[in-house]
N, C-alpha and C positions, 0 to 999 in steps of 0.2 A: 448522441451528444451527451447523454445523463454521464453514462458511463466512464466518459473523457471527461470531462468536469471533476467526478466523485471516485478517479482511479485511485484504487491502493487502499481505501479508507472501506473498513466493512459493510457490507450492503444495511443491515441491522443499526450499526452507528452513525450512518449515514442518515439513514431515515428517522430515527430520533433527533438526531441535530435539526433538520428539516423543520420535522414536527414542530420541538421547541419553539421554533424561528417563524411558525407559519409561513415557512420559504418564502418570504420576505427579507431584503437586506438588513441587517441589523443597525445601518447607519442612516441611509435613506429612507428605508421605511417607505418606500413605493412599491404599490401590488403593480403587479404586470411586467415586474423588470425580469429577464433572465439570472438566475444565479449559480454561482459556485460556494464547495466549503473551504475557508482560508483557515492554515494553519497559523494560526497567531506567533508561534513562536519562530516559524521558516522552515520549522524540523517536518519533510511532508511522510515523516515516518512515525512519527508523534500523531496518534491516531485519539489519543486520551479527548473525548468530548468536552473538557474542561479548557482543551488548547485549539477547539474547532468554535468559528464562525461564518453566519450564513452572511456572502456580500453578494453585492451586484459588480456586474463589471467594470461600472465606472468606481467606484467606491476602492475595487480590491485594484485596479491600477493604483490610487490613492496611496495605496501599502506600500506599492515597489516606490515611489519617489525618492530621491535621495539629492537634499540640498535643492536651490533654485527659487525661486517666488511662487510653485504653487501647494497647495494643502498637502501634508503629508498626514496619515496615519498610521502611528506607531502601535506598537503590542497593545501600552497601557488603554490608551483612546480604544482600539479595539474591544480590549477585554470591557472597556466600563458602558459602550455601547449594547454588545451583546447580552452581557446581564440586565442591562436596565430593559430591552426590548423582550428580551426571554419573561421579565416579571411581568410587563403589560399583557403579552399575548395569553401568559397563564391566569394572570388576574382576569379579563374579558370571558376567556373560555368558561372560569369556576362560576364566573357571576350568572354568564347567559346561561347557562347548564342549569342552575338553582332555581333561576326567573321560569325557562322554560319546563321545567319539570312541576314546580310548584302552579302555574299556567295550566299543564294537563292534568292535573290532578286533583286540583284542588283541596290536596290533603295537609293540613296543618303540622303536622306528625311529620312529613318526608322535611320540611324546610326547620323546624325546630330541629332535625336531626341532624342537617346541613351546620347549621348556626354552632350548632355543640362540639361539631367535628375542626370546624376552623377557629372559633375560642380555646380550645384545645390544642392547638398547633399556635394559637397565635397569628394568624392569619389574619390581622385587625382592619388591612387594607380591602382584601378580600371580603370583610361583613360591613364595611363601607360601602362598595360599589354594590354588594347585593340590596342592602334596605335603601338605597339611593334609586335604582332601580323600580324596587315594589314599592315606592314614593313612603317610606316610613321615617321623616325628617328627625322624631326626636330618637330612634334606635342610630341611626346616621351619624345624628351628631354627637353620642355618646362614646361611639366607638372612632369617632375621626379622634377625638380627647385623648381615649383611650393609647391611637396610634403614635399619635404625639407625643406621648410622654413615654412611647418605647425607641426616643430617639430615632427619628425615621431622616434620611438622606435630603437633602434640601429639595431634588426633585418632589420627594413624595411629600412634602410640606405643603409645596406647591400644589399639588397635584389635587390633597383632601381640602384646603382652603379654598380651591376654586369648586370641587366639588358644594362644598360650604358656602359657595358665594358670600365668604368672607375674606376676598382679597387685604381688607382694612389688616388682619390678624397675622398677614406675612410679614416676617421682618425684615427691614428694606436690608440688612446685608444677606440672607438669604437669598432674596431676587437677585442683587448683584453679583452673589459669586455664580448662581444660573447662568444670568448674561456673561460674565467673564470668560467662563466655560467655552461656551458657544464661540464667543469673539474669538477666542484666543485660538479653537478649530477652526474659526472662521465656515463658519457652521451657518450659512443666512438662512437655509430655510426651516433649521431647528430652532434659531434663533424667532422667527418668525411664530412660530406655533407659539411658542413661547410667551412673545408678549401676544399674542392672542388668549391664550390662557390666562394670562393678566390682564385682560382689556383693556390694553395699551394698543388701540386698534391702528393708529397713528404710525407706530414704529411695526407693527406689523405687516402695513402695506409696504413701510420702507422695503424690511426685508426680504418679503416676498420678490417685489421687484427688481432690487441686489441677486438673490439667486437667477429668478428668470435674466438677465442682463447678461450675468455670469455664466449661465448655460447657455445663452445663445453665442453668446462671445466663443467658447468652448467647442461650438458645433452641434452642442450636446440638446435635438431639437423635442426630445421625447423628456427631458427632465424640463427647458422651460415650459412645455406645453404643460405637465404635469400640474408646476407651480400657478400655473396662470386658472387651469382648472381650479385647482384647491382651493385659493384665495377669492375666484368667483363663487364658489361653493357655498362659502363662508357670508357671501355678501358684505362686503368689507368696505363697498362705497355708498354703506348707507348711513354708519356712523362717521363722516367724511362730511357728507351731504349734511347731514346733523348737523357739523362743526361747524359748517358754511353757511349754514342759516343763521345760527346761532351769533358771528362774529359780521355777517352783514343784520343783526336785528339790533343789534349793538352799534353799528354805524349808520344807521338808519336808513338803508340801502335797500329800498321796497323792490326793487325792481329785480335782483337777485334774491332777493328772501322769497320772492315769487318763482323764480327759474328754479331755486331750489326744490321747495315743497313741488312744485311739478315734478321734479327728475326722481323725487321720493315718492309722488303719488298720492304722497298727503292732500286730499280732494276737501275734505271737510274743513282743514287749519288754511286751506289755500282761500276757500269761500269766508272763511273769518273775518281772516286777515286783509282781504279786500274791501268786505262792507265797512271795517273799523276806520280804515284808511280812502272812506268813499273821497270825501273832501279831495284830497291829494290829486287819486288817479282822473278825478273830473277836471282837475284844475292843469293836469299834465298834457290832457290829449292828446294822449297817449292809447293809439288804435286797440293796439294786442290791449294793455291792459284796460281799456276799457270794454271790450269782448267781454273779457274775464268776469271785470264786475257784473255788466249786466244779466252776464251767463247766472253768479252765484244772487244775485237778486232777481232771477226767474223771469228777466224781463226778454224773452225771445224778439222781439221788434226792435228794439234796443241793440241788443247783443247782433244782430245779423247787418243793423247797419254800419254798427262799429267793423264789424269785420270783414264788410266790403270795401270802407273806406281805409282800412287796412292792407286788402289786395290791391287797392289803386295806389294809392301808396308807392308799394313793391313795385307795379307797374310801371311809375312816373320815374321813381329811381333807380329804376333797373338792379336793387339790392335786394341779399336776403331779408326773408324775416327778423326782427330782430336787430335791423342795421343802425351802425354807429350812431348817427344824427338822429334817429327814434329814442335810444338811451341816453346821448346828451342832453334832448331834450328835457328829456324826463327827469336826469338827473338837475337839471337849473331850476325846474319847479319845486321839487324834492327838496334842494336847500333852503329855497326860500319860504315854503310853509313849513319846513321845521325849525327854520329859526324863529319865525312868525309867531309858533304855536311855543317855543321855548319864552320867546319874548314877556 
């Protein structure tokens, strides 16, 4: 199959492209996909490594499109994908190469020698990710400065700011021509990383969800799985959870501000936040949350008769846990001692 894929194109040039590319698509950026090298320009005689990129199958149908409502990618889109993914996979390599060598050695000499060699070339990005790395915050941020002021591409703005956990220092049109970029490929799961890297964690679940939606729509059941991994990977519904505590502890919405820290696991802010609110949930009689309380004021005789009369409950109404007429409940007490207590 290599050989049909990579016909015509030298065995030698072939496998340098490859290399570059860590045979990884240059646009998707999923390991595990099968790839081929596209001649960006269509000339497949045009062998120059300059006019070869590594795709994936779905990506290099992308190329053939012509007119219609779905993505097309052109030369330019090509070329600016390929070099920007060629820079990441050789930035990673030089860094973990420098980490893991200075790692076995422990010789001061081998990495000062490193440091000298990429000062030298200018390689400012690259002595970024290496002292970010060997956790050296003020060499880090001397040289993130440094990079910045050799005019670096709004990616890599991006890129050392977040490194810098100084989002505050991107410039909002910076970030906007990023997203423009993105929208205008219509690019959701680039887009997605994207504001992930700005933790903009909000529109990043949008987009994730936009691509998985979009590949499933497609048939395409290996790239939504893919997205749906990533974005679990990420943990992305804990800053969510966060949000939703946060906008019910603001509408004084005990009863969700409880669901949530549960679904977060927050054990220690859940037992707080009950004893503070003891008043409330005693006056709510309200089964589940008074389990809770009793549970987090250590009263087991308490706590086990709430939660049987909780299971009879569920019995008598034949509802889940949790049911409707338990929370309107709760929520009619809930107004009335917070207005009480505002009064």
């Amino acid at each position: 199959m290599a050989k049909k894929i990579f016909d015509g194109i030298p065995p030698l040039t072939a496998a340098k492209v490859l290399f570059a590319s860590d045979r990884i698509c240059c646009v998707c950026r999923r390991r595990g996909k099968p790839v081929q090298i596209h001649h960006i320009d269509e000339i497949n005689s045009n062998h120059d490594p300059a006019n070869l990129a590594v795709l994936c199958l779905d990506c290099h149908t992308d190329t053939q499109i012509r007119g219609g409502f779905h993505r097309k990618l052109d030369a330019e889109q090509v070329m600016l994908y390929r070099n920007d993914w060629v820079a990441i996979v050789a930035n990673e390599r030089a860094t973990e190469a420098i980490v893991e060598q200075t790692r076995d050695t422990a010789d001061i000499s081998l990495i000062t020698s490193q440091v000298e060699i990429l000062k030298d070339n200018k390689q400012y990005e690259l002595l970024v990710s290496m002292y970010d790395r060997l956790g050296n915050r003020e060499l880090r941020d001397k040289y993130i400065e440094i990079a910045l002021a050799a005019d670096p591409s709004d990616f890599n703005i991006i890129y050392l700011r977040g490194i810098q956990g100084r989002l505050d220092l991107i410039p909002a049109d910076v970030r906007q021509r990023q997203i423009d970029v993105m929208v205008k490929h219509e690019d959701w799961s680039q887009l997605a990383r994207l504001y992930k890297r700005l933790r903009d964690d909000e529109n990043a679940v949008l987009y994730y969800c936009k691509s998985i939606i979009e590949s499933l729509s497609e048939s395409r059941s290996f790239s939504a799985a893919y997205y749906l991994k990533e974005m679990t990977e990420q943990s992305l519904h804990v800053p969510l959870f966060e949000q939703a505590y946060k906008q019910f502890a603001e509408a004084d919405d005990l009863w969700w501000q409880v669901r949530s820290l549960q679904e977060l696991g927050y054990s220690n802010e859940l037992k707080t936040l009950l004893i503070s609110k003891r008043e409330l949930v005693e006056a709510s009689n309200n089964p589940i949350l008074l389990s809770l309380l009793h549970e987090a004021l250590r009263d087991k005789e308490k706590s086990r008769e709430a939660h049987l009369a909780w299971m009879n409950g569920i019995r008598k109404m034949g509802s889940a846990v949790g049911s409707r007429p338990a929370r309107k409940s709760f929520k009619h007490v809930s107004k009335n001692w917070t207005k009480k207590h505002r009064d």
